[in-house]
N, C-alpha and C positions, 0 to 999 in steps of 0.2 A: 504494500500500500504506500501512496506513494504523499508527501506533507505538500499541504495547500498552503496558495499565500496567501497573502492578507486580507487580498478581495474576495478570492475566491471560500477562504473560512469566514468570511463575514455573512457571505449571501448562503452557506451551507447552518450559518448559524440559526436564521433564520429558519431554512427548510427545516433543519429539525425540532426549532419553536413550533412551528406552524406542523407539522407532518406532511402534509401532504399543500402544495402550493400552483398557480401559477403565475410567471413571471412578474406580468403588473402588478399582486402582490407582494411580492416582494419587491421591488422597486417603493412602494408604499410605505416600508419598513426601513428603507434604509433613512439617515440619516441626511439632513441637506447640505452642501448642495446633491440633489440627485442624479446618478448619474441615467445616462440617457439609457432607453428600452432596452434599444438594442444591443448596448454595453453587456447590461444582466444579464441580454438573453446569450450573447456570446461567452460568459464567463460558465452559467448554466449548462450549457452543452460542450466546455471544457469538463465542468463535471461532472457530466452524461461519460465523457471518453475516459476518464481517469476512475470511472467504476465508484463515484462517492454517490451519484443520484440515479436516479430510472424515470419512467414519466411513463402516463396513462394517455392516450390520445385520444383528444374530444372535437374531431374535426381535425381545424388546422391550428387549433391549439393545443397545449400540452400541459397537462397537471403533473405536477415535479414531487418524487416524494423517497428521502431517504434508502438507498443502497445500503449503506456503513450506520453503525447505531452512533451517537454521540460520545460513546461510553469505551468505544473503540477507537474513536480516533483519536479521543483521551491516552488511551493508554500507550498506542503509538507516540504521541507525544511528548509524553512523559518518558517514555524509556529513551528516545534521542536525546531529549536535554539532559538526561541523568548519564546517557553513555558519551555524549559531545564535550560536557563540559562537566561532570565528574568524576570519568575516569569507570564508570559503570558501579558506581559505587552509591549506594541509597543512605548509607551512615554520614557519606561526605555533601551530598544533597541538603539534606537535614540538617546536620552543622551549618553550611551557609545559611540557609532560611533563617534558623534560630539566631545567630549572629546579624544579622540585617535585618531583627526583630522582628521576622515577618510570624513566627510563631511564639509562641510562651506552651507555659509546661503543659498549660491545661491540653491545648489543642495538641501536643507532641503525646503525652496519657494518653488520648482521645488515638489517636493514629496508630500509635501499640498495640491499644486494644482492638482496633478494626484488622492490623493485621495476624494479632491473635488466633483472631474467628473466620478468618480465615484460612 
């Protein structure tokens, strides 16, 4: 699988708020200034090719709706930035966060125990 940029996870964030969309909503949702239709609609069926969306055909329109769960491309994510720039290491991840105060102990407990139970 392969990582989206920025436009293209923006407008997939979207698809998977919404589940199932088409284009001029999402254009709806984005933020202004808006980029023009056919921008979306060109960004969309990059990620028709890249295997993130599918689409229902209603005519000569197309309802867009989740390939990849949200929860997947999380986790792809997370493992490049923890293999990129940690060295594949989850204990040196965490050190940083905690150190750039982005967690405290509570929420590090809390994480423990999630992967406890798991």
């Amino acid at each position: 699988m392969k990582e989206l940029t920025k436009a293209e996870e923006q407008i997939m964030l979207i698809i998977w708020a919404k589940e199932k969309c088409f284009v001029k909503e999402i254009v709806s949702e984005l933020p202004e200034p808006k980029p023009a239709y056919n921008t979306v609609s060109t960004i969309v069926r990059i990620l028709e090719k890249k295997e993130f969306v599918a689409y229902e055909a209603f005519g000569k329109t197309h309802q867009y709706y989740p390939s990849i769960s949200k929860e997947e491309y999380k986790s792809l994510k997370t493992n490049n930035l923890m293999s990129n720039f940690f060295g594949g290491s989850a204990e040196s991840m965490l050190s940083f966060f905690m150190k750039e105060n982005k967690m405290d102990i509570n929420q590090i407990d809390e994480l423990l125990k999630e992967i406890k139970n798991k």
